[in-house]
Kinemage of the C-alpha trace (Angstrom):
@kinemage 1
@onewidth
@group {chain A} dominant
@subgroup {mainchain}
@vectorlist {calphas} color= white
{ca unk a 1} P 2.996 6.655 -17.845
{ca unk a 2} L 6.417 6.005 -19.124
{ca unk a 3} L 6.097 2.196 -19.294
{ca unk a 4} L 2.659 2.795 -21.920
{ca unk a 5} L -0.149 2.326 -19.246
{ca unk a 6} L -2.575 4.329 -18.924
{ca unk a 7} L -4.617 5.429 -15.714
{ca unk a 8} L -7.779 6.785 -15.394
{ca unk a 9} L -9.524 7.963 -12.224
{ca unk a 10} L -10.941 11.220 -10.020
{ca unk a 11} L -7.884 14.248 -9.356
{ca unk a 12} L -7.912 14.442 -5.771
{ca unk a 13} L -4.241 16.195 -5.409
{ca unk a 14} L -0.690 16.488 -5.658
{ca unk a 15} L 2.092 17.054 -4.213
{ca unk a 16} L 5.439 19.369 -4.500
{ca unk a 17} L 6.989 16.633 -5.761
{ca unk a 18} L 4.264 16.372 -8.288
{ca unk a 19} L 2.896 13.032 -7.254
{ca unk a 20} L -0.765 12.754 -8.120
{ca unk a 21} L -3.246 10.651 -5.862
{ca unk a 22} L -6.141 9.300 -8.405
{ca unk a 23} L -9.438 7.779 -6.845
{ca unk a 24} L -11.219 5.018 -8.532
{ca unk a 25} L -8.668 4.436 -10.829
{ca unk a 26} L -8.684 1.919 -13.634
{ca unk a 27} L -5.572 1.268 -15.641
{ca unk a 28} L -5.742 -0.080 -18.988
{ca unk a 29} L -2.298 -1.536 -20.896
{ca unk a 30} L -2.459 0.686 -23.656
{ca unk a 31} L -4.611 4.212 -24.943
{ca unk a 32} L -6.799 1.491 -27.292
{ca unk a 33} L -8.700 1.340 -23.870
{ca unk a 34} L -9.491 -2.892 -23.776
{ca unk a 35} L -9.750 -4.999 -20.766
{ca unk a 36} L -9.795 -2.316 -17.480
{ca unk a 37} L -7.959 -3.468 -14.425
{ca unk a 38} L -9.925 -1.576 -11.194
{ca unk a 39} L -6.872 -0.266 -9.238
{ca unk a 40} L -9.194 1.585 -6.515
{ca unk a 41} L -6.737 4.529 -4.923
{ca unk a 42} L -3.613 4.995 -6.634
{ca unk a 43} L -0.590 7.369 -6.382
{ca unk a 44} L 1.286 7.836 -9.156
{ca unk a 45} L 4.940 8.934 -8.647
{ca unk a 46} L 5.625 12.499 -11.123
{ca unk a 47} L 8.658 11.086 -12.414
{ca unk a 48} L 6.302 8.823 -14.062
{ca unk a 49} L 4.112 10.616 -15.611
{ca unk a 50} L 4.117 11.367 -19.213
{ca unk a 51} L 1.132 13.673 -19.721
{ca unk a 52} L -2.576 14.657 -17.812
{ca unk a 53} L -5.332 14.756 -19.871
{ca unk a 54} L -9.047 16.320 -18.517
{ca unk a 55} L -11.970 14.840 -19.100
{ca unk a 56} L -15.022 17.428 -19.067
């Protein structure tokens, strides 16, 4: 995200306006991945978002 979070959680969709809706998110303060905060449901606004990574 453009303030250095990151999120990570289940693609369930988007929108035109390229908001993405994440289930069982966790968001960690920065990519070292330390000390996970459970968000739950989130939607992240596109203007926001710096890059999508997938996770096979």
């Amino acid at each position: 995200m453009t303030d250095g979070r990151v999120l990570r959680g289940a693609f369930l969709c988007t929108d035109r306006d390229a908001n993405v809706i994440l289930g069982s998110c966790t968001e960690f303060l920065s990519t070292e991945h330390t000390e996970a905060r459970v968000l739950g449901l989130v939607m992240v606004p596109g203007r926001h978002i710096v890059s999508i990574y997938l996770d096979a």
